[in-house]
Structures are given as structure tokens and as C-alpha cells.
N, C-alpha and C positions, 0 to 999 in steps of 0.2 A: 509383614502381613500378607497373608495368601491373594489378596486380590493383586499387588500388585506383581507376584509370580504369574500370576495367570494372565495376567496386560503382557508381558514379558513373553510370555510363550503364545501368545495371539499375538504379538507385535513382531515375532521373528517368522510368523509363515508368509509375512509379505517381501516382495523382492528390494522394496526400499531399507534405506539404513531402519536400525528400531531403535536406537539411540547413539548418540555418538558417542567416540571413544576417546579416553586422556592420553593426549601424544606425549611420547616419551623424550624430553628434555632434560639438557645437562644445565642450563642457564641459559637464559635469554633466549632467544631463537634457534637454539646449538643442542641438534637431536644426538641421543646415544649411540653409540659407536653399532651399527647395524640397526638403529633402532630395539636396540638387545632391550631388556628390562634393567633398571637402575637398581643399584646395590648401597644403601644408608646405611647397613648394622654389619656387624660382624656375623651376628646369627642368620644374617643373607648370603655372607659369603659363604659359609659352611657348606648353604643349598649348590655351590656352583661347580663345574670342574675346569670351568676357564672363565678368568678376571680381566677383560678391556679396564686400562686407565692411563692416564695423561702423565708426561714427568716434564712438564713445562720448564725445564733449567738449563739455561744457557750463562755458563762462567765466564770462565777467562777465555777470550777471544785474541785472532790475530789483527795485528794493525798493517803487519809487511811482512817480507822476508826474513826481519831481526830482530821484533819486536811486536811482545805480547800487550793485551790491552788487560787492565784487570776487571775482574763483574761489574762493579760500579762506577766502570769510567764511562761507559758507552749507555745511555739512556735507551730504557728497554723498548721506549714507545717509539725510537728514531725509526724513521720513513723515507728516508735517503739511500737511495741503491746505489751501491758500490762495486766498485769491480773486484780488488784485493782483498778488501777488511767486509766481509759481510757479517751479517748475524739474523737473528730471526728464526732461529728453532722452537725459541717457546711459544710462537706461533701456531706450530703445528697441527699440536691436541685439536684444536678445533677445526682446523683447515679439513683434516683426514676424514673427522667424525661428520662434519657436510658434507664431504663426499664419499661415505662409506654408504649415503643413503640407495646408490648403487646394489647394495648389496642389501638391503634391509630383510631380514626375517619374514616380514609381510609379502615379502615374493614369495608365496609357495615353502615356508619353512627352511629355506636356504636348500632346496634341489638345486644339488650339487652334479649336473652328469660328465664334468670333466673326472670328478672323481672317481666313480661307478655311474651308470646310467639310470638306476634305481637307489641313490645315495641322498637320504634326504641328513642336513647337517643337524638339524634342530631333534630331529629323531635319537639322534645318539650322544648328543651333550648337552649340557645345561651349563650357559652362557649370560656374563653380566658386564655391566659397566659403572666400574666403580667411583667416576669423574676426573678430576684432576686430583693430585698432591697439590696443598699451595704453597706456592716458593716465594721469600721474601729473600729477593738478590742482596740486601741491604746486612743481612746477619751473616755469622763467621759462616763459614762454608763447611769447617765442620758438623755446625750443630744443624743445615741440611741437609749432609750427608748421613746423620743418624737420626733425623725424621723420617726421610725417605726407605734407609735401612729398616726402621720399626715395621712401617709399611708393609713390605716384603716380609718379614717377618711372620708378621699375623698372616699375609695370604697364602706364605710356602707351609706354615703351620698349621691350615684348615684344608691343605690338602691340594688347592687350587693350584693351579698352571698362573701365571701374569703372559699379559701381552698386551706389551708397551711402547707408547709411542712417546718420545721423548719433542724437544732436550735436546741437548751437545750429548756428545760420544762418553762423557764421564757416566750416563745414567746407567749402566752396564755394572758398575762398581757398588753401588747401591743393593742393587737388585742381587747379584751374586753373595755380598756379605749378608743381605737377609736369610737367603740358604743357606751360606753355610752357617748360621744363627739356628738353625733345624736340623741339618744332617753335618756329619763329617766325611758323607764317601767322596770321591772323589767323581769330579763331574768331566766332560768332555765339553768345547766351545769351541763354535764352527762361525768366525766373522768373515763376512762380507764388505771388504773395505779398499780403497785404492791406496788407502794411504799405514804405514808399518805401525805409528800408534807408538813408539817403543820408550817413551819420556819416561825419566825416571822424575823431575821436576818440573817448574812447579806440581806439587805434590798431588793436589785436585785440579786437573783440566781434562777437555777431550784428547788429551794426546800421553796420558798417564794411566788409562782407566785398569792399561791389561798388568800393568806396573803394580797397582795396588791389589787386584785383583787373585796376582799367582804370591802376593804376600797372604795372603787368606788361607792357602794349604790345601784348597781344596780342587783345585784346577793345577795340574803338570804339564810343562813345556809340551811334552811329548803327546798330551792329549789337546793341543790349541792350535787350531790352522787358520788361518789368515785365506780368502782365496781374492783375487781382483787388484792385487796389489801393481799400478804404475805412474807413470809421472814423477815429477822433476820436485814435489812439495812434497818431501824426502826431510833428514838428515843423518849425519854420520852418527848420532847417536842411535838413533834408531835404526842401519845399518847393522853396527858392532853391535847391540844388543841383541837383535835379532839371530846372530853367528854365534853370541855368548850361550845361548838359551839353548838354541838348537834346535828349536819348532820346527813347523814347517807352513811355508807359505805357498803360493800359488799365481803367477804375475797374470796379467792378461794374457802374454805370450803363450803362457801354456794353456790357458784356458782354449786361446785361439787352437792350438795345434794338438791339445788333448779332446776337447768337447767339454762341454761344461757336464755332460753326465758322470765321464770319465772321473772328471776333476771331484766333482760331487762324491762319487763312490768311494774316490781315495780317502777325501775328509772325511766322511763318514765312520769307515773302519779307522783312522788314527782316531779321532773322538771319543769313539764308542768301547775302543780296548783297555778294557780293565775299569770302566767309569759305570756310573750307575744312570747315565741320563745325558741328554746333547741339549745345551744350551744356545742357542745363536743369534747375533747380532749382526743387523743391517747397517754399514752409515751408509747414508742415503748418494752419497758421491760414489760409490763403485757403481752406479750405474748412468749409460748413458744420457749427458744431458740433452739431447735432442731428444729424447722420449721423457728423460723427468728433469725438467727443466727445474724444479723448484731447490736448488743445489746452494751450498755455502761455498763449495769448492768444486766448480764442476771442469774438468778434463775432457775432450773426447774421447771416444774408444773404450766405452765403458759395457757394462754388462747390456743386453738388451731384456727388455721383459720379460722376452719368453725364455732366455734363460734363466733369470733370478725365480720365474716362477715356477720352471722345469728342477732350481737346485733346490727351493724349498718346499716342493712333493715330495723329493726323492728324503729330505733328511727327517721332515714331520711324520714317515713311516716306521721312525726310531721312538722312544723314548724321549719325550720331548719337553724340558725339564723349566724351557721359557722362550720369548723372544720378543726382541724390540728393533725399531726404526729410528734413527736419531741423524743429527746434523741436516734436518731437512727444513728449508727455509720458504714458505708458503709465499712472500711479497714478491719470489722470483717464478712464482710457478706461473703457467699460463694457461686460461680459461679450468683451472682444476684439475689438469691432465696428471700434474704432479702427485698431488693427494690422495686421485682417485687409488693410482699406479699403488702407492703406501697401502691403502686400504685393503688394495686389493693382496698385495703378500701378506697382509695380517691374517684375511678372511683365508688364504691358500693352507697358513697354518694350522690354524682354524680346522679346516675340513680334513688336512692330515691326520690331525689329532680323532677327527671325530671316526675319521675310516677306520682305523683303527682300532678303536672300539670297537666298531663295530665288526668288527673281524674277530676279534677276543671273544666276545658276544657269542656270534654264530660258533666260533669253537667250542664253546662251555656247552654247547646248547643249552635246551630250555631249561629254567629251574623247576626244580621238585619241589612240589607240594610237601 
């Protein structure tokens, strides 16, 4: 009815609210990842060119140095901090999504001036969050792993980017076989990790994912770097695989003695040679725990923030095909520093993504009528 357009537009010349607005919630008190707009349908996703969502799944866990725990031995609601045997990744989703309010859209449209000075984010993508996966630890880990895969599926098939925050380090394997369930070309994967990953068993864990992964066909040794790799939470299997394959990886050492831009640049060009897009994966332990404390496996001598956010500028100027955060355990974080640290390399990719664009953009110039 016209009268109440007309309330409407005499209610908005005054400096007061003129009505209030529906906050955007994922469940409960737990707002969307930037306060982005929430995504129910598929025919929502279609509108988007980047998908925030949750991979709440933490497996098979370690107990020691010798011995694995399997998903259902370790009760997911346990609240007992450990020193050895942690857990607590499926935590995350929401820990990040509290504290990404840092970053909410309602600042100004994501003005972005580390990126450009006149870089507004929201101006050049169209962004959502699509909640969680729900994970029932309790069923074969198979038939998760091909929930999650469908997932991926439909978002790499409507066109979307994901960027995800997990979950144990297996969430990676998921997401890559929903791609290659869409394309065959072959991809380039730039991980962020202290630790080599290189298990060829148990078949589904965080320390198998790259294992299942280069069985997919669509990621080659020779396009998969490793950078942050150190410490003694090693083994020979992972070693010898590592020398079988022939990748290439990147210890702290060299980080230390190269620059992380350096390091950066190198992975980049082996990534990007001959592949159609750069995929990258964060576990939340390559970086230092005294800055992110909220760690499953934390080491000192880790990456610093302003590095991890200076390598993930430099590689979101690529083709950028995904990216997630995983093994990060919110019950060890402190006052939010850890979550926030997450959110904020989400939003970093984020804004690569959008520059980007908007670079494309101004090249085409304007469209013809």
C-alpha cells in the first residue's frame, strides 16, 4: 500500500533509525561470517562469486607419539585441555564467524585501503555464507566424505569460489574431489603447514589428505608446495614420500633466510605452471603460537601474521581456485586473538580475489550499450 511507502520515505529523513534491521545469524547468537548475507538455496548460490562455510570435522586424532585415537573414541564435547592429544577443530566455524565481526560489511562495505586506498570489497564481489556441513562423527567416514564432496560439487559447479574453515586438515580432500567432479584441468596447491602431511594410512585422516588428493589426477607433485615445514612431529614415512614424489617444500629455514615474499614467489610460479588455478590450504599450526595461540599442534618459530598475510596477498593476485583454514582449536585460543588472526586471512583472500576483479574490470573498460 502506497501509504506505507510514503511513512517509509518520511521516516528515513530523520537522523534516527526508521526501522530496525534483521541481524544476520547462522544459529543461535552465532552471526555470518562478515555479517555477509546468508545463502538457503542453490538458486542463492548461483547470485555469489565467493561461498564462506563451516567443515566442522575432526577424525582420527592423535593420542602420543605412537598412537592414533579413532573419531568416535574421543567425545566431541570433551573440555579438558591437553598438552599431547588435543582436539577441538570442529569448534572453529563458529569461534572465526564471532570474530570475523571485526571485519563486518557494515564497516563501510569492506574499504579495504591495505589493498588499494580506494578498494572498496563489496563493490567488486558478491559474497555469502552458506553455514555449516552437518557432520555426524558417528557414520562411516566414507559416506562424510561424499556428503561434503557433493557440497563442493554444487558450489565449484555454479561457479563459486569456497572459503573454508574447517575441521582437521583431511577437509582439503573433500573440497578438491568436488572440483575435480567439475573440471579435469589440472590445479596447482600452495599449503601452509609445519608439518609434511605425507601418510599414505589410515586412509581418511589429517595427515592423508595430500595422499588422497594427488590419487584424484588432478593436482601434480610438481605443481604442490608445502611452505613452513619444521619441528620434530615429523615421520619417516612422510620424509621418504616427500623424496618419492619430488614436490617441493619450504622449511622455516628458508623462509627465515629467503623472505617469505621470496618463498611466496617461488610457490607461486611452481603452482601456477601449467595449471588452471591456485588452490591453498592453511593448517592453522604453521603459524606462530604466541600470536595464534588457538593451536592443536603448536611449535614455536612459526610463521608471524604479517607474514601469512603478506604470502596470502601475494598468491590471491593469482587465479584462485579455493581456500581453507583447518586444525585450529578455539578452547586454546586466548581472548579471540586466535579466530580473529583466521578471519582475518579468510577476509585477506577475500579482498585478493575482489582486486582482482577489479583490475579485469577497469581493463575491459566500460560495457557497450
Amino acid at each position: 500500500m502506497k501509504e506505507f511507502l510514503i511513512a517509509k520515505d518520511r521516516a528515513q529523513q530523520h537522523s534516527a533509525r526508521y526501522e530496525r534491521r534483521m541481524e544476520s545469524i547462522i544459529q543461535r547468537d552465532i552471526p555470518s561470517f562478515m555479517e555477509l548475507p546468508i545463502i538457503n538455496t542453490e538458486e542463492q548460490m548461483k547470485e555469489k562469486d565467493i561461498i564462506f562455510l563451516g567443515v566442522p570435522y575432526e577424525g582420527v586424532k592423535i593420542k602420543d607419539p605412537l598412537t592414533f585415537i579413532p573419531p568416535i573414541a574421543t567425545p566431541i564435547d570433551e573440555k579438558e585441555l591437553k598438552i599431547y592429544s588435543r582436539s577441538g577443530a570442529y569448534e572453529a566455524p563458529e569461534a572465526v564467524r564471532r570474530n570475523s565481526i571485526y571485519y563486518s560489511i557494515n564497516h563501510c562495505d569492506g574499504f579495504f585501503p591495505e589493498m588499494e586506498k580506494d578498494f572498496i570489497l563489496m563493490n567488486e564481489i558478491k559474497a555469502g555464507d552458506y553455514g555449516d556441513i552437518e557432520i555426524d562423527i558417528k557414520q562411516d567416514t566414507q559416506k562424510t566424505m561424499d556428503q561434503i564432496t557433493e557440497v563442493y560439487e554444487t558450489i565449484y559447479g555454479n561457479g563459486a569460489i569456497p572459503m573454508t574453515m574447517g575441521g582437521d586438515h583431511l577437509v582439503p580432500f573433500p573440497i578438491i574431489h568436488g572440483l575435480s567432479k567439475v573440471s579435469n584441468d589440472n590445479i596447482g596447491i600452495i599449503v601452509f603447514d609445519s608439518h609434511l602431511d605425507m601418510s599414505w594410512e589410515p586412509k581418511y585422516w589429517a595427515g592423508s589428505q595430500w595422499a588422497r588428493i594427488f590419487e584424484l589426477g588432478i593436482v601434480k607433485p610438481k605443481n604442490f608446495v608445502q611452505i613452513g615445514i619444521r619441528g620434530f612431529r615429523q615421520s619417516y614415512q612422510w620424509k621418504y614420500a616427500a623424496e618419492e614424489l619430488g614436490y617441493t617444500y619450504f622449511t622455516m629455514t628458508d623462509v627465515e633466510e629467503l623472505g617469505i615474499k621470496e618463498v611466496t614467489r617461488r610457490a607461486v610460479e611452481i603452482a601456477s605452471d601449467g595449471t588452471s588455478g591456485i588452490y591453498t590450504s592453511l593448517d592453522y599450526d604453521v603459524l606462530e603460537p604466541g600470536l595464534a595461540p588457538a593451536q592443536k599442534f603448536p611449535d614455536p618459530n612459526g610463521l608471524t601474521s604479517r607474514e601469512i598475510i603478506t604470502a596470502l596477498k601475494m598468491i590471491s593476485k593469482n587465479k584462485v581456485l579455493g581456500f581453507d583454514i583447518c586444525c585450529m582449536s578455539p578452547k586454546y585460543d586466548y581472548n579471540g586473538l586466535g579466530s580473529q588472526l583466521a578471519a582475518r586471512c579468510i577476509v585477506e583472500v577475500m579482498g585478493g580475489i575482489g582486486l582482482r576483479k577489479k583490475h579485469q574490470r577497469l581493463q575491459a573498460g566500460p560495457v557497450q550499450e
